[in-house]
C-alpha positions in Angstrom: 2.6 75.4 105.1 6.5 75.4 104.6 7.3 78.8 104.4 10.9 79.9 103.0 11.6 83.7 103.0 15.1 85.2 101.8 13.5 88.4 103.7 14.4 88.5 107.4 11.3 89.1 109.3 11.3 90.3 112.9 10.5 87.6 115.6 7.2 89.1 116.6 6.0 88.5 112.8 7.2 85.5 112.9 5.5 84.8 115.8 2.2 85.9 113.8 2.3 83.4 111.3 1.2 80.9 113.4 1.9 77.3 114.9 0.2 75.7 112.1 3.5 76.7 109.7 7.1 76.2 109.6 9.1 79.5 109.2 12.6 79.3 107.8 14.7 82.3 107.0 17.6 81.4 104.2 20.1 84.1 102.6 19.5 83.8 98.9 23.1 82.3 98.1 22.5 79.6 100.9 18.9 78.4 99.1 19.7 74.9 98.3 17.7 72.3 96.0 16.6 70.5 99.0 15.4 73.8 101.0 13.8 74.6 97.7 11.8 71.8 96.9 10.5 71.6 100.9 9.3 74.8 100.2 5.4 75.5 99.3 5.6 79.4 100.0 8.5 81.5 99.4 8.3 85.1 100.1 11.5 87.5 98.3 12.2 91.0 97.2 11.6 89.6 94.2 15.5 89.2 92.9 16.1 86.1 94.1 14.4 83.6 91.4 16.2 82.5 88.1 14.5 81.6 84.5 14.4 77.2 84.6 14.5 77.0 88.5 10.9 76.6 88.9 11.2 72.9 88.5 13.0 72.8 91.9 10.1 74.1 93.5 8.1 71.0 93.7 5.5 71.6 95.9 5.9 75.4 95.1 2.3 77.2 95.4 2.7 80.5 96.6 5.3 83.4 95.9 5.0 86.9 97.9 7.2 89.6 96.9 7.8 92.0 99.4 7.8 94.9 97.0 5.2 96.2 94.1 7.5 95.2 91.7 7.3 91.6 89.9 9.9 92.0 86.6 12.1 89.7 88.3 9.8 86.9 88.9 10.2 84.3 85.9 7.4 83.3 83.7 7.8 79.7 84.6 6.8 80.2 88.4 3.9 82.2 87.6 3.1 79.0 85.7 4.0 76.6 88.5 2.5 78.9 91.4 0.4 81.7 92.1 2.2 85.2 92.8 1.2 87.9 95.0 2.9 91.4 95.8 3.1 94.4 97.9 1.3 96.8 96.3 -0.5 99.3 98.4 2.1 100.0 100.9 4.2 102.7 99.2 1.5 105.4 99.0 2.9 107.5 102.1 6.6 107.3 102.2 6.9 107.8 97.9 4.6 110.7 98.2 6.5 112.5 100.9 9.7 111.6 99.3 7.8 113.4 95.9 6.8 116.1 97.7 9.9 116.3 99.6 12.1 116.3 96.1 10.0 119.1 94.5 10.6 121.0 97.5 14.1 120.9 97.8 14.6 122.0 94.1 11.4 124.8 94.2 12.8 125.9 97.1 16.5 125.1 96.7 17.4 123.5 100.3 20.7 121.7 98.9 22.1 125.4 98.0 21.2 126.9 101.0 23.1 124.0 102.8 25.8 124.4 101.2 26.0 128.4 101.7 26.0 127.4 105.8 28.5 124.6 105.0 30.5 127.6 103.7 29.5 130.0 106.5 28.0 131.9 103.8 25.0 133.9 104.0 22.9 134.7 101.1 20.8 138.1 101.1 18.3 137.3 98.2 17.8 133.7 97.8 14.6 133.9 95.8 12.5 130.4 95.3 10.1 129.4 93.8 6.1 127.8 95.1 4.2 124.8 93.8 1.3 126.7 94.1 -0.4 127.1 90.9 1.7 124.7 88.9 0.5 122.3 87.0 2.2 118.1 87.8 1.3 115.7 85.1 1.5 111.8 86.7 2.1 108.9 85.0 0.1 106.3 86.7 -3.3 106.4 88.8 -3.0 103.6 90.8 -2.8 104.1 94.9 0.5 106.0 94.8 -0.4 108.4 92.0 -3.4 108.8 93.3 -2.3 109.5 97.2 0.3 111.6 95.4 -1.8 114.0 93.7 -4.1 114.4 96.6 -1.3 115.7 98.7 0.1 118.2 95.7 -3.7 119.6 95.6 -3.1 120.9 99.2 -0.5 122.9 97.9 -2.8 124.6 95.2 -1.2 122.5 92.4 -3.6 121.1 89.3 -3.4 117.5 88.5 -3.6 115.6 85.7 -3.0 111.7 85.8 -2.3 109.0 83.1 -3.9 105.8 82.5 -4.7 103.1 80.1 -8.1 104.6 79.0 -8.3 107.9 80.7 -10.7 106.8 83.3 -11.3 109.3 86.3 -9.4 108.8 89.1 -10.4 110.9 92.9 -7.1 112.9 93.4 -6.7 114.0 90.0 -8.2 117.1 88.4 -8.0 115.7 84.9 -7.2 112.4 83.7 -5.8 111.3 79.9 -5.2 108.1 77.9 -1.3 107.3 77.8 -1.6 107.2 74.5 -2.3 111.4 74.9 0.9 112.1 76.7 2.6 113.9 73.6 -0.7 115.9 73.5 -1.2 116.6 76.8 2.4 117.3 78.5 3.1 120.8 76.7 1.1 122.2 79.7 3.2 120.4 82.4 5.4 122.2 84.9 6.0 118.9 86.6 5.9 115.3 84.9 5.9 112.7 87.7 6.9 109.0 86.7 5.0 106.3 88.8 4.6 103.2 86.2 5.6 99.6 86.8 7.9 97.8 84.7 5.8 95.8 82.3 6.3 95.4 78.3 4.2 98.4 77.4 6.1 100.7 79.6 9.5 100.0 79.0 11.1 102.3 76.9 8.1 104.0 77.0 9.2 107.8 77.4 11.2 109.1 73.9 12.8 112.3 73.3 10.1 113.6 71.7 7.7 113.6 74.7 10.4 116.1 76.8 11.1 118.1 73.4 7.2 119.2 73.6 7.6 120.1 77.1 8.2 123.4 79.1 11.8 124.7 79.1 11.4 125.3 82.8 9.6 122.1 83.4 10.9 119.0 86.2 10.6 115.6 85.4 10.4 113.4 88.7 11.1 109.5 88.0 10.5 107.6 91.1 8.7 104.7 89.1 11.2 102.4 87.3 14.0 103.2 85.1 13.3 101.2 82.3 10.9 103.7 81.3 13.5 105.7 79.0 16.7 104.3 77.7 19.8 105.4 79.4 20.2 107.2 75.4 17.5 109.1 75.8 18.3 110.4 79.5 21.6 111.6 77.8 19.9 113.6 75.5 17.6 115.0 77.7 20.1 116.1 79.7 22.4 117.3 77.1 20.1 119.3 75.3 18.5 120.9 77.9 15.1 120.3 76.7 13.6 120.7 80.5 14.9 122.8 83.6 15.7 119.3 85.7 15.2 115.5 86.3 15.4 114.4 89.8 15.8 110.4 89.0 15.5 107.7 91.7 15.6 105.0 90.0 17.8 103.9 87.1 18.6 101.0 84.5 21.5 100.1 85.8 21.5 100.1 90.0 23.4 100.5 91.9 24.5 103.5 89.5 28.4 102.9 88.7 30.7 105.8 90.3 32.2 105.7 86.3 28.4 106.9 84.9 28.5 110.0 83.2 25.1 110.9 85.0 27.1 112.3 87.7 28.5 115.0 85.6 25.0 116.9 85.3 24.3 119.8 87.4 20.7 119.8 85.7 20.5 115.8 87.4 19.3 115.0 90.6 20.3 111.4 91.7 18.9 109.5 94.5 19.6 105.9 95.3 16.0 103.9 94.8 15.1 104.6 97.9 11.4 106.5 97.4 9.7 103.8 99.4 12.5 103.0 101.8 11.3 103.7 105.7 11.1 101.8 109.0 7.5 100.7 107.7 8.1 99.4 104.6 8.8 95.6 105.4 5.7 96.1 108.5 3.1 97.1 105.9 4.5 94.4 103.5 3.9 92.0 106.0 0.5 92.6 107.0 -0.3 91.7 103.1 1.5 88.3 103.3 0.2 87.3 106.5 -3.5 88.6 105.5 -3.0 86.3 102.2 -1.7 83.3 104.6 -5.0 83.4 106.4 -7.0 83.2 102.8 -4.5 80.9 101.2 -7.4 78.4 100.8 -9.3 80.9 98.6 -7.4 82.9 96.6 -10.6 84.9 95.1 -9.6 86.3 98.8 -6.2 87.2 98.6 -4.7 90.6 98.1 -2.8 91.7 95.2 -2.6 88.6 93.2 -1.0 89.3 89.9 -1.8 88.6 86.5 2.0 87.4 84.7 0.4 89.2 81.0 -0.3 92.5 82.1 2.5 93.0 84.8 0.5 93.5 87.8 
């Protein structure tokens, strides 16, 4: 197989691919028609394909995206070629990053930094515990599902979200979607974890934080295209929760001009949930597993269906 990758892989997973492929490593601007219609597998981060290109991929048959997410990858090479993804591999480092966010605002580590940045010591610096709060997570896949395992050791109740409400090990209760206006009143945490697919974009109104606690947190390390930028003003604005800590947004890199930056009730962190030394060696051991069962895909991990988004 041809293999084109606009992700640079380290020269000991190269070496794993094997002798039987060629391995070529092309920075996305530097992909030229001839390179692209060599190429019979090309692995990306997913933002390097364009609607109408597919037709330069003549002897396309295989895309792997090194992330979970697929948005980016045009309809017409999930028509040419079969597309795989990552999945699976951001369990750990999103659900320490979670658990790490609701720490730091419970327990309020950035203003006790910035009391020793000012050689300042306060004497009754109260915060508060997870224990016996109550984190609502939309999304039961591996993530969500890791996720709320880990918030369980810290005494919190978990309810998750899914298409039909089906049970889901991690989760104390789970709801239909469709139930989230019904369900979220009793939320002291509501934890974002969906993909970017038709259904879920623009899927979080106003309405859905108005019902919610005053005091309540709303974590969004899923995609930002789950609310409109409008509606993360007025949530904001309005007060109608305690916080949003927000890593991820519609527009990223997040322009310095945004008036997001203004609110003190606005946590911002830059996309990077997932983003540790292992991410790109876990990623990997999915492509290469796929490689080996290219000749069957009924064998192949992750393999994604272009209608429902994953």
């Amino acid at each position: 197989m041809k293999i084109t990758s606009t992700v640079k892989l380290k020269e000991e997973m190269i070496e794993k691919i094997g002798k039987e492929h060629s391995y070529l490593y092309v920075e996305k601007e530097n992909m030229t028609d001839e390179i692209k219609a060599g190429t019979e597998v090309f692995v990306t981060y997913g933002g390097d394909l364009t609607d109408g290109e597919a037709e330069k991929f003549e002897n396309l048959i295989w895309v792997h995206v090194m992330s979970a997410g697929i948005d980016e990858i045009p309809k017409d090479i999930f028509d040419k070629a079969f597309v795989t993804n990552s999945t699976g591999i951001h369990k750990i480092p999103m659900t320490e990053f979670a658990v790490g966010m609701l720490l730091q605002y419970y327990k309020k580590f950035n203003q006790l930094q910035e009391a020793q940045n000012k050689n300042e010591w306060i004497n009754y610096s109260l915060s508060e515990e997870l224990h016996g709060k109550e984190a609502h997570i939309l999304g039961t896949g591996s993530i969500g599902s890791h996720l709320a395992k880990a918030l369980q050791v810290f005494g919190v109740r978990t309810a998750g979200y899914n298409t039909n409400g089906r049970s889901i090990e991690g989760f104390d209760q789970t709801y239909p979607i469709s139930e989230l206006n019904s369900q979220i009143g009793s939320a002291d945490i509501m934890i974002n974890i969906l993909p970017s697919t038709p259904s879920t974009t623009n899927f979080l109104q106003t309405e859905t934080f108005k019902v919610m606690k005053d005091e309540a947190v709303f974590l969004n390390i899923g995609r930002g295209t789950v609310m409109t930028d409008e509606v993360l003003l007025e949530v904001l604005e309005e007060k109608y929760i305690a916080h949003v800590l927000s890593d991820v947004f519609n527009e990223e890199p997040l322009p310095a001009d945004s008036p997001l930056y203004t609110f003190n009730n606005l946590t911002i962190t830059p996309h990077c949930s997932a983003k540790t030394r292992m991410y790109n060696v876990r990623a990997f051991e999915i492509f290469k597993y796929n490689l080996e069962h290219i000749n069957d895909k009924s064998k192949m991990k992750n393999v994604i269906d272009y209608y429902k988004g994953y």
